[in-house]
MIPATOR-901505 format. One line per 4 residues: number of its first residue (from 1); for each residue x negated, y negated, z of N, C-alpha, C. Coordinates in steps of 0.02 Angstrom, whole numbers, plus 32768, in hexadecimal, padded with zeros to 4 digits. Layout:
<pts>
NUM) X:Y:Z:X:Y:Z:X:Y:Z  ...;
</pts>
This chain:
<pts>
1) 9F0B:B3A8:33F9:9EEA:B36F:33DA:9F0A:B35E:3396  9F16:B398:3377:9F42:B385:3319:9F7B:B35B:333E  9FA2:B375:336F:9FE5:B36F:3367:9FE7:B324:338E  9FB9:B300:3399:9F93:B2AC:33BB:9FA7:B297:3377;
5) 9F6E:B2C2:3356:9F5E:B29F:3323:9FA0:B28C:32E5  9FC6:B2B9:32F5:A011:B2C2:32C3:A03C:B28C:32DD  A029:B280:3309:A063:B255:3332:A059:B20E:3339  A008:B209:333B:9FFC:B1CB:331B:9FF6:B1B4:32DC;
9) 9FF5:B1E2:32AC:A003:B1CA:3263:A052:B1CF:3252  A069:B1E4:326A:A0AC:B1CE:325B:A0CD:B18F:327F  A0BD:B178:32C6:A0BD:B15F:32D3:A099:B104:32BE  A052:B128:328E:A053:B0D9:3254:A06C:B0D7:3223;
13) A082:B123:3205:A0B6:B112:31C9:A0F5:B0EC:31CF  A10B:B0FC:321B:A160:B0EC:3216:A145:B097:3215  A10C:B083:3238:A0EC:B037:3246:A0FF:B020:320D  A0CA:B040:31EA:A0C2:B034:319E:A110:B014:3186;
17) A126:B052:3176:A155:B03F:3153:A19F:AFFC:3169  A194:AFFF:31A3:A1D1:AFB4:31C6:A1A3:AF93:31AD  A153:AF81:31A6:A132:AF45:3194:A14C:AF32:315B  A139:AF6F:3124:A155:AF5E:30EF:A189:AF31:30D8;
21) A1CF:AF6D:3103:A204:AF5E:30E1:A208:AEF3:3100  A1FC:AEE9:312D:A1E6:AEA8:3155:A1CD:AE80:3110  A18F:AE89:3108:A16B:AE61:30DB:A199:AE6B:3073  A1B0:AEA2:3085:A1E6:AE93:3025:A21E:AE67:303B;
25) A22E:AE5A:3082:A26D:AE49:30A2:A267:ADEF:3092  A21F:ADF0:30BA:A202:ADB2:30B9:A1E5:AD83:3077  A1CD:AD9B:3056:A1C6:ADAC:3009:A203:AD84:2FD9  A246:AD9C:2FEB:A272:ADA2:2FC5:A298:AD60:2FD9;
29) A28C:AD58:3014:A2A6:AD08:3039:A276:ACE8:3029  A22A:ACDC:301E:A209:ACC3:3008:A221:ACB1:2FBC  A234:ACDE:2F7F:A23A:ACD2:2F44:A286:ACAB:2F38  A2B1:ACBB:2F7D:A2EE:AC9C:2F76:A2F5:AC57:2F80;
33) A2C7:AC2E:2FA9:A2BC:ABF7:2FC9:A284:ABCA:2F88  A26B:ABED:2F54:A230:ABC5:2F30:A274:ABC6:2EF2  A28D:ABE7:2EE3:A2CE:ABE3:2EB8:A2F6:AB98:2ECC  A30D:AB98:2F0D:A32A:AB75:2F25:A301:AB35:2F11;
37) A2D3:AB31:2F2C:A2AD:AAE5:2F2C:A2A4:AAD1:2EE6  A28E:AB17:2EA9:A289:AB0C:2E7C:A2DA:AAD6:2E3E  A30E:AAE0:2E5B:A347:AADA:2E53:A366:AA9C:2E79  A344:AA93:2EC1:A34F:AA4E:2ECC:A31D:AA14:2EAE;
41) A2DE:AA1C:2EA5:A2C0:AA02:2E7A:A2D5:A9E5:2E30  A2E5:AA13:2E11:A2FC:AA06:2DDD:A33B:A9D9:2DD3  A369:A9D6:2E0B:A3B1:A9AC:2E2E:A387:A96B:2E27  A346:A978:2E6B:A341:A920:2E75:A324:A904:2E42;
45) A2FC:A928:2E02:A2E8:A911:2DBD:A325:A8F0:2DB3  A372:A90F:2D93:A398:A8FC:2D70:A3AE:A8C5:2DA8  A3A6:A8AE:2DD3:A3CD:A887:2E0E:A3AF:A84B:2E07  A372:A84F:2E0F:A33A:A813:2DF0:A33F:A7F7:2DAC;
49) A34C:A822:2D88:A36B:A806:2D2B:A3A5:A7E4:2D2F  A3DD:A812:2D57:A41F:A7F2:2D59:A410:A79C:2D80  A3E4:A7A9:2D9D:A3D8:A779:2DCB:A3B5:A738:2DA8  A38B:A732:2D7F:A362:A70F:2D52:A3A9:A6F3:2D1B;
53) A3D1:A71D:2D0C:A3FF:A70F:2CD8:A426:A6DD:2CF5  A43C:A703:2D33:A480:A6C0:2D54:A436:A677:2D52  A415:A677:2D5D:A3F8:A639:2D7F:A3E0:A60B:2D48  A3EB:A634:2CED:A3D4:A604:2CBE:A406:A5E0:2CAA;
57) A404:A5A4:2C8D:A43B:A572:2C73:A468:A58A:2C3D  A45F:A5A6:2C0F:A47E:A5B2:2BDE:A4B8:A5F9:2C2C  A4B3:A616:2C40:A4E0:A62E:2C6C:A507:A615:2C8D  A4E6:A5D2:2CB6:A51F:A5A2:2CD9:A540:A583:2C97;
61) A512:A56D:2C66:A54A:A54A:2C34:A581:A572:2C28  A57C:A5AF:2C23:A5B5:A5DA:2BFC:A5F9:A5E1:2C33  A5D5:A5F3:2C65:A5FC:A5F2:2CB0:A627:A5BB:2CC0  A606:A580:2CAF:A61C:A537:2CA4:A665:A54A:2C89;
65) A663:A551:2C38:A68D:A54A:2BFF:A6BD:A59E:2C19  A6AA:A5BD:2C17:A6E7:A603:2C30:A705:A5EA:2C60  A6E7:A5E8:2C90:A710:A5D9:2CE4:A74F:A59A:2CFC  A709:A565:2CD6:A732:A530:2CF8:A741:A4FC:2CA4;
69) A741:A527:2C70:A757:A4E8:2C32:A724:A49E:2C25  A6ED:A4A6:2C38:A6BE:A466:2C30:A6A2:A47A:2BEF  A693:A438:2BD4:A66E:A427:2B77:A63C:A3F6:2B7A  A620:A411:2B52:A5EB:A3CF:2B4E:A5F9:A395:2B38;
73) A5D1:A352:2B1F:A5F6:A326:2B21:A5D6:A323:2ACC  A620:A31C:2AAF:A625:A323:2A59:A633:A34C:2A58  A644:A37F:2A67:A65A:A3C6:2A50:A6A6:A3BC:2A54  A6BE:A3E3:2A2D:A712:A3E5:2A24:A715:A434:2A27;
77) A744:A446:2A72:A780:A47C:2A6F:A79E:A48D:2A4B  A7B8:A4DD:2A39:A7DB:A4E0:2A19:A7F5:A51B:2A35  A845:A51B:2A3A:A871:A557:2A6F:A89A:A56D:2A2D  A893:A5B5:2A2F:A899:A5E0:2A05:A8EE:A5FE:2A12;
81) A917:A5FE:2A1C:A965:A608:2A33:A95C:A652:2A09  A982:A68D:2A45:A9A5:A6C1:2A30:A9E0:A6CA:2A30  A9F8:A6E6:29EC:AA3E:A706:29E5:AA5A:A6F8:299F  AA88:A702:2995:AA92:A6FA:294B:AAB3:A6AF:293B;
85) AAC0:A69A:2952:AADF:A64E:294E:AA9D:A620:2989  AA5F:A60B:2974:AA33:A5DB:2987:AA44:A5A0:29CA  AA81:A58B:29AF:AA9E:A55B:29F0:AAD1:A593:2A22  AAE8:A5AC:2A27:AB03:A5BB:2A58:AADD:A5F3:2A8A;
89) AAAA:A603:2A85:AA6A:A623:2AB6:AA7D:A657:2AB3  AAAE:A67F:2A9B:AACC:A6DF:2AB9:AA91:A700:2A88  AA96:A752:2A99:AA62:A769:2A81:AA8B:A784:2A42  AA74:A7AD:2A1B:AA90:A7C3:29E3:AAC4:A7F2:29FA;
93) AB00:A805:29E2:AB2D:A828:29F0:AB0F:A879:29F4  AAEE:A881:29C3:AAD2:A8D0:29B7:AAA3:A8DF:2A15  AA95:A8C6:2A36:AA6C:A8C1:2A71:AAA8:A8C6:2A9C  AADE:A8CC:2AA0:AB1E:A8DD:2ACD:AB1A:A91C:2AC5;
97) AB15:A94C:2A96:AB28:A9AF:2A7C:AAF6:A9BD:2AD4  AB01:A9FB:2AD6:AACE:AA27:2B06:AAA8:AA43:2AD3  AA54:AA4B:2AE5:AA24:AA5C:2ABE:AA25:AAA5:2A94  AA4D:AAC3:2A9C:AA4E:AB07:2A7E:AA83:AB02:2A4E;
101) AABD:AAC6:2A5D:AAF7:AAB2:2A2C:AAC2:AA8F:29FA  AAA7:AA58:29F4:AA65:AA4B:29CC:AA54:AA72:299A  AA28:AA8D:29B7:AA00:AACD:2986:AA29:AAD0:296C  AA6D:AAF3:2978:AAA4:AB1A:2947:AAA7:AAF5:2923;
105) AAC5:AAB3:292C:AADE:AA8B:290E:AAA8:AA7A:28C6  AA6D:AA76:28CB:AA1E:AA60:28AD:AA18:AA99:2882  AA2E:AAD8:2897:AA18:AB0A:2861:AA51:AB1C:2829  AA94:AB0F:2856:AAC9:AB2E:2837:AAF5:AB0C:2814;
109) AADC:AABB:2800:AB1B:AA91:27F6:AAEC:AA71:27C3;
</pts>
């Protein structure tokens, strides 16, 4: 009769314990998946802002003027030319070195 009895308590311990390890298993995919949502949530927050931003005017205006060069009407352009001589468009001569000739050049001369 003990040795029934031994065999069925071990027999709910070993139960026991697969339940367990089951339910920390389950548990842990549970906390991995509320992370997750917690993190896509927070995406479609910033997605909805980004989203509100493109759709206000002062955004298309700017989009306007970067992209495609449009002004309002009275406003005067003004194109800023790089390089060391204004009319001929090249960039400054010092912007030809490789960036580490630079530095040298900036600290040592």
């Amino acid at each position: 009769m003990t040795l029934i009895l031994i065999v069925v308590f071990v027999f709910c311990l070993i139960s026991l314990i697969g339940q367990t390890a089951k339910y920390l298993s389950i548990k842990k995919d549970i906390n991995s998946l509320e992370a997750q949502i917690k993190f896509l949530e927070d995406k479609n927050q910033n997605l909805i802002a980004s989203l509100e931003n493109v759709k206000s005017n002062f955004y298309k205006e700017k989009e306007a003027r970067l992209k495609f060069g449009l002004k309002q009407p009275g406003e005067n352009v003004v194109v800023i030319a790089l390089g060391d001589n204004p009319e001929d468009g090249n960039p400054p001569s010092h912007l030809d070195a490789f960036n580490p000739i630079q530095w040298w050049q900036y600290f040592f001369k």
